[in-house]
C-alpha positions in Angstrom: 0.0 0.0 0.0 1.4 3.4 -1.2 0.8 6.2 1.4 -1.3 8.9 -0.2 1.3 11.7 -2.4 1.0 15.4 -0.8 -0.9 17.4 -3.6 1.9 20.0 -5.1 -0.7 22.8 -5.3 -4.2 23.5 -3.0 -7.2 26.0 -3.9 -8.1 28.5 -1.4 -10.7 31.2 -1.6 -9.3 34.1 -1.7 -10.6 37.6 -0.1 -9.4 40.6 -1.4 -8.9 42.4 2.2 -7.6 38.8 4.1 -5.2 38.0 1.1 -4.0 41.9 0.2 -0.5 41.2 0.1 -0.2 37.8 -1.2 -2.4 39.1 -4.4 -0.2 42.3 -4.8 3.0 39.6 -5.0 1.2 37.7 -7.4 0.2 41.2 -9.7 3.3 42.4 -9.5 5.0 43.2 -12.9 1.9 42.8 -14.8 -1.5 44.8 -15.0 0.3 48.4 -15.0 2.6 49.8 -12.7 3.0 48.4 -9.5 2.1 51.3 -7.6 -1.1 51.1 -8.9 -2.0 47.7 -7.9 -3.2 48.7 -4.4 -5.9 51.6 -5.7 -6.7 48.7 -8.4 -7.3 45.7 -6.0 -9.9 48.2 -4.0 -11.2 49.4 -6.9 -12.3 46.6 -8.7 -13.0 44.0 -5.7 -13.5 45.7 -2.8 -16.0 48.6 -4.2 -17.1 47.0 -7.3 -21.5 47.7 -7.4 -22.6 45.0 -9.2 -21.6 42.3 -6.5 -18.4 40.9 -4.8 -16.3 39.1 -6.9 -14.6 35.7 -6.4 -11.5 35.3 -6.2 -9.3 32.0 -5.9 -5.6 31.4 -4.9 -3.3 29.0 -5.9 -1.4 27.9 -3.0 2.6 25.8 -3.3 1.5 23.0 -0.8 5.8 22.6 0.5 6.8 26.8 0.7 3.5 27.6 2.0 3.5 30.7 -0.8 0.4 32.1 -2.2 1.1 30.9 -5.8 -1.2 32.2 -8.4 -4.5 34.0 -8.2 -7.6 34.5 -10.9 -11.0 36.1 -9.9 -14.6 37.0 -11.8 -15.3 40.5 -11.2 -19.3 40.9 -11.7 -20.6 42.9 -15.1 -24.1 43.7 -15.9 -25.0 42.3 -19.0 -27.6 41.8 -21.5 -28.7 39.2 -24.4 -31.2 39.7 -27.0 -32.4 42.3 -24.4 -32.6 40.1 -21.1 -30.5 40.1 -18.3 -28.3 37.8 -18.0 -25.8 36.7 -15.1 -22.3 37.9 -16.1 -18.5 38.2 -15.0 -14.9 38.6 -16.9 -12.1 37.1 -15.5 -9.6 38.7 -14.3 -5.7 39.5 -13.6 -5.0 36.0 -14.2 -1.1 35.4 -12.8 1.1 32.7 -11.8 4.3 33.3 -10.3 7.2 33.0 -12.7 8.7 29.8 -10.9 5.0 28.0 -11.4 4.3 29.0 -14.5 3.6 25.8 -15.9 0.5 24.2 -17.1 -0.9 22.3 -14.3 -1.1 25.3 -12.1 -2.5 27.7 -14.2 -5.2 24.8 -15.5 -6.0 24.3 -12.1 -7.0 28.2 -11.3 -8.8 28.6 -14.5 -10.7 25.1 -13.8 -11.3 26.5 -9.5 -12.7 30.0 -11.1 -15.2 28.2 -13.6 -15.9 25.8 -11.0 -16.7 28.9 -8.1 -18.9 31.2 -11.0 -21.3 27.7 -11.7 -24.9 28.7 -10.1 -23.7 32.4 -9.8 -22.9 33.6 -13.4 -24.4 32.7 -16.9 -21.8 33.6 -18.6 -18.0 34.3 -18.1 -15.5 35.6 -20.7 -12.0 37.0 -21.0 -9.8 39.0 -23.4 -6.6 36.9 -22.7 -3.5 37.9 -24.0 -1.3 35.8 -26.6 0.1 33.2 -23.8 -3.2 32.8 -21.5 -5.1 32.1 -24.9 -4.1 28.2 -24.8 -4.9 28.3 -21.6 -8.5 29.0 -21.5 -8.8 26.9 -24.4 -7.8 24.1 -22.4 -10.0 25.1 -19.3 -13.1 25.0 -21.8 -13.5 28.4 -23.4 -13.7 29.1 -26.9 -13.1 32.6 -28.9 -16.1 34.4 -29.0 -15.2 37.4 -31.4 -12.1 39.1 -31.9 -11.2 42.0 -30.3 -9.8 44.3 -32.9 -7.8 47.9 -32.6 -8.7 50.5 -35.0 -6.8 53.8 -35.4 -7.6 57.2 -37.6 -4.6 59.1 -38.7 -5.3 63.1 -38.8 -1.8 64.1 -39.1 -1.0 62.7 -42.5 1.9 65.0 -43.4 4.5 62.7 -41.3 3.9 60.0 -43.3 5.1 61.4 -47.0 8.4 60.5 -46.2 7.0 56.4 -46.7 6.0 57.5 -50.1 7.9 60.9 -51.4 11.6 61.6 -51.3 12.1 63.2 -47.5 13.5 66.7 -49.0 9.8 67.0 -50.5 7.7 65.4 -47.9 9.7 67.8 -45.2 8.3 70.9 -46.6 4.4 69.5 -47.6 4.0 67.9 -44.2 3.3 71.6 -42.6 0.8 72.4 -45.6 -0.7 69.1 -45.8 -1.7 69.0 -41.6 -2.5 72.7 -42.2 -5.1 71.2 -45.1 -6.7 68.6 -42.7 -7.4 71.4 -40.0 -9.1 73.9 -42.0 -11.0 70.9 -43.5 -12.0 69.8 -40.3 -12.7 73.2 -38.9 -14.8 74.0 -41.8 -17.1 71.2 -41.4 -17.3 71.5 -38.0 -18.1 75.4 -38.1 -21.0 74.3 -40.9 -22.6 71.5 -38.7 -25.8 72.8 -37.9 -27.3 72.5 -34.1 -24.6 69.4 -33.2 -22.5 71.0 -30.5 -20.0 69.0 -28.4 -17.9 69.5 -25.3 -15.4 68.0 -22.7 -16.9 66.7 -19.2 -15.0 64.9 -16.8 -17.4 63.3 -15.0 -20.4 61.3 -16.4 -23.4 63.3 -17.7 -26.7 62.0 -15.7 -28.4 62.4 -19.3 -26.3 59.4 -20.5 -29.0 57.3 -18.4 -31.1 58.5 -21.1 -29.3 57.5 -24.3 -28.9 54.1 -22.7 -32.4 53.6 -22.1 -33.5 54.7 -25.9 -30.9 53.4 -27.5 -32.2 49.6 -29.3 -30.4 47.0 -26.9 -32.7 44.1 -27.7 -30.1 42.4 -30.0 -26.9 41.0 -29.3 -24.6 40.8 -26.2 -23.5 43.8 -24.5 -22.9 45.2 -21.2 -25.3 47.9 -19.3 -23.9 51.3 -20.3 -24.9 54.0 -18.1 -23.8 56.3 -15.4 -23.7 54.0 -12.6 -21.1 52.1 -15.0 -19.4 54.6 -16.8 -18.6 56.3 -13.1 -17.3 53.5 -11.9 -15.2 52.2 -15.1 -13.6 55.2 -15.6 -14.1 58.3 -12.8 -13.0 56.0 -9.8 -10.5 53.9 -11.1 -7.1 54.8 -9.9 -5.3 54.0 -13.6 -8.1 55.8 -15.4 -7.7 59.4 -16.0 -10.8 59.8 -18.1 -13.1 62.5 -20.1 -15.8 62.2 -21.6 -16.9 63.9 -24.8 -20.7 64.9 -25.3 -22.3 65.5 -28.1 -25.6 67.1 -28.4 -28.4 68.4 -30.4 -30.2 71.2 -28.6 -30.5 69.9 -25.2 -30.5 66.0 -26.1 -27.2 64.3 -25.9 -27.2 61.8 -28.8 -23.8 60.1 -28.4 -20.8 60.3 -25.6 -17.4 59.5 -25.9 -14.9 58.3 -22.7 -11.4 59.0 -23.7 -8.4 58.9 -22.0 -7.5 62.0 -21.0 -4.1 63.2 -23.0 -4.5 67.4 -21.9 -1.1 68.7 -22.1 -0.1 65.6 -24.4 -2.2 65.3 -27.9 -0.7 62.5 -29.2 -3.2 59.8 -30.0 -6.7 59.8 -28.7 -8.0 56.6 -27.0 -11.6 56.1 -27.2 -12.2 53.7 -24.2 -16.3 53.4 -24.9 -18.7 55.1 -26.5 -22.8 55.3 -27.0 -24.9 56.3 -29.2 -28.7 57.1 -29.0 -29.5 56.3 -32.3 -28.4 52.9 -34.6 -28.7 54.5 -37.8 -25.0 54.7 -39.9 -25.4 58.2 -40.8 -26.1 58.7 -37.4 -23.4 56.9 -36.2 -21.0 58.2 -38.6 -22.2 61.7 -37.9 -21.2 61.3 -34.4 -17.9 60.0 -35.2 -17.2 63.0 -37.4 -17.9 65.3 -34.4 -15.3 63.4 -32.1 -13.1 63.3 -35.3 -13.2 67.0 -35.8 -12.9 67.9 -31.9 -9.7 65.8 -32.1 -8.4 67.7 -34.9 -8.9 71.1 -32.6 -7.3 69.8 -29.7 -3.8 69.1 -31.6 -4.3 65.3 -32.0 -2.1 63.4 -34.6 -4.2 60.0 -34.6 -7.8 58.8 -32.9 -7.2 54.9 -31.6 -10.4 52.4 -30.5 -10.6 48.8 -29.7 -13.9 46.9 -30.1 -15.3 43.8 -31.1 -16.8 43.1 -34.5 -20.3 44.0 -34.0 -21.4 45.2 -37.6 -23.8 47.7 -36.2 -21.3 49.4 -34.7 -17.9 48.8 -36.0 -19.3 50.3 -39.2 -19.8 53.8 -38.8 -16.0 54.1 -37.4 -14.6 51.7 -40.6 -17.0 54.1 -43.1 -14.5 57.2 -40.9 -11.4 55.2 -42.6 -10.5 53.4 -39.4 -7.7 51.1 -40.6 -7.5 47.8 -38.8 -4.6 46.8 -36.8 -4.6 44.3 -34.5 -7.1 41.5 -32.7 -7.1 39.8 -30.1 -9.9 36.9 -29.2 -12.7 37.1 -27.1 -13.0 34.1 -24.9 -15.9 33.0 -23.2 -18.2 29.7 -22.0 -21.6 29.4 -20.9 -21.9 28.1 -17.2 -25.6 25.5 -18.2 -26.3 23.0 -20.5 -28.3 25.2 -23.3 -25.4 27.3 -24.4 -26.8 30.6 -26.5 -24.1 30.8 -28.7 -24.9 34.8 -29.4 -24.0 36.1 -33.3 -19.7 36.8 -33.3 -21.3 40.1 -35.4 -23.8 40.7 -32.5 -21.4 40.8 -29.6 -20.4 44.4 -28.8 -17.0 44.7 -26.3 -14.7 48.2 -26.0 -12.1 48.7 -23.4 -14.1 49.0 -20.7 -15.7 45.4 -20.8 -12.3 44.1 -19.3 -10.8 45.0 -16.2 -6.9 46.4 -16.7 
């Protein structure tokens, strides 16, 4: 008779106020700057408002050291227009001396296991080397999550396709060209006004609840979320751009704030009141033009492939450049398996 072999790794629950430290050691050099971590463990597990999440440590049975962690922060969520149950897993890490597959199987398999009878529906936008990873554990690629950008500086790139002692002169006139174009239609835009806000507008309540949600799957945008997305999170420093006709905000922008540095603009999420494409588009233009004002050389998004709305930006000449898959799995037996072209992600549907 063999005497029973000491499991290498153990499960715990973890608690993000009991197991502060030993999740800070696990975050560390990954998920921003370290100094952040602390303001981010608060943020998104100790004050989240859609629920508490779970979390789950990986614990090395012979050094007694907290391991590994995952957790399944809660999201409000909708499909076809009915609430569902949802969460996105989270700041996934192993330590680098565990980092091989049986540990991280295991956490992936104790975090599916924990959200079964709570959550519907989990998902994740893994990055290249956790991708394998949730394939194994039982997720499969939803949509892709794709990055989009919008160059409004051309006149630095003639050099790629003009001798440089011609492009360096034009690049002044041709950036000059693009302003005035810009400014023009922006000056001619009847009744569409739009401004900066740093703090959610209580009117975006509204163009969540008119706006047509009944289709696809998509998570609840509206003040309660934007706030604490963007204006609470310690890595965020957000604005928000509104745009309005008369008194009626019709779409609303959240950007990372660049003042003092125009650069690239980062559209984090966005809403619009209206599906139309020229509505849509119409927006777009307005953000497009502000952009152009403020001193920006290029306007950057990510978002899934939901036709609806990736449109209006692709009919702007956004230029795809990169994707990354959406994973996800159902947690019962009659899995919906939504549309790919129905399922409508941005930045703010994971938690950085």
């Amino acid at each position: 008779m063999h005497a029973e072999q000491t499991p290498a790794y153990v499960i715990e629950e973890g608690d993000a106020t009991r197991d502060r430290d030993a999740i800070l050691t696990a975050w560390s050099g990954h998920f921003g700057p370290d100094e952040e971590h602390a303001g981010k463990l608060a943020h998104f597990y100790e004050h989240c408002p859609f629920g508490t999440p779970i979390i789950r440590l990986l614990r090395h049975v012979e050094s007694g050291q907290v391991a590994g962690v995952i957790a399944a922060v809660p999201r409000r969520m909708l499909l076809d227009g009915a609430d569902i149950r949802a969460a996105v897993i989270s700041h996934f890490s192993v330590l680098p001396a565990h980092r091989t597959l049986g540990p991280a199987l295991m956490l992936q398999a104790a975090i599916v296991e924990a959200c079964k009878g709570r959550f519907d529906f989990i998902y994740g936008i893994p990055n290249p080397k956790a991708t394998a990873i949730l394939k194994r554990a039982g997720h499969r690629t939803l949509c892709q999550f794709g990055r989009y950008v919008k160059v409004l500086r051309y006149g630095q790139y003639l050099s790629r396709v003009m001798p440089a002692l011609l492009a360096r002169p034009l690049a002044p006139l041709v950036n000059a060209a693009v302003r005035l174009r810009h400014a023009l239609r922006a000056a001619a835009r009847a009744g569409t006004r739009c401004h900066w806000s740093d703090v959610p507008d209580p009117r975006m309540d509204a163009v969540w609840r008119d706006s047509d949600t009944d289709h696809g799957l998509l998570a609840v945008r509206d003040t309660a979320m934007a706030k604490w997305r963007f204006n609470t999170a310690p890595s965020e420093r957000m604005r928000f751009l509104l745009v309005t006709q008369g008194e009626r905000l019709c779409a609303w922008f959240a950007c990372e704030d660049s003042t003092g540095s125009p650069g690239t603009l980062s559209v984090l999420d966005y809403w619009f009141v209206e599906n139309t494409l020229t509505k849509r588009r119409h927006a777009i233009k307005v953000l497009l033009d502000r952009a152009v004002a403020d001193g920006h050389t290029a306007v950057d998004i990510g978002m899934t492939g939901d036709r609806h709305a990736r449109d209006g930006w692709l009919g702007e000449r956004f230029i795809h450049r990169s994707d990354q898959p959406v994973m996800g799995r159902w947690l019962h037996p009659d899995d919906p398996a939504p549309d790919p072209d129905r399922i409508h992600m941005t930045y703010s549907d994971q938690d950085s």
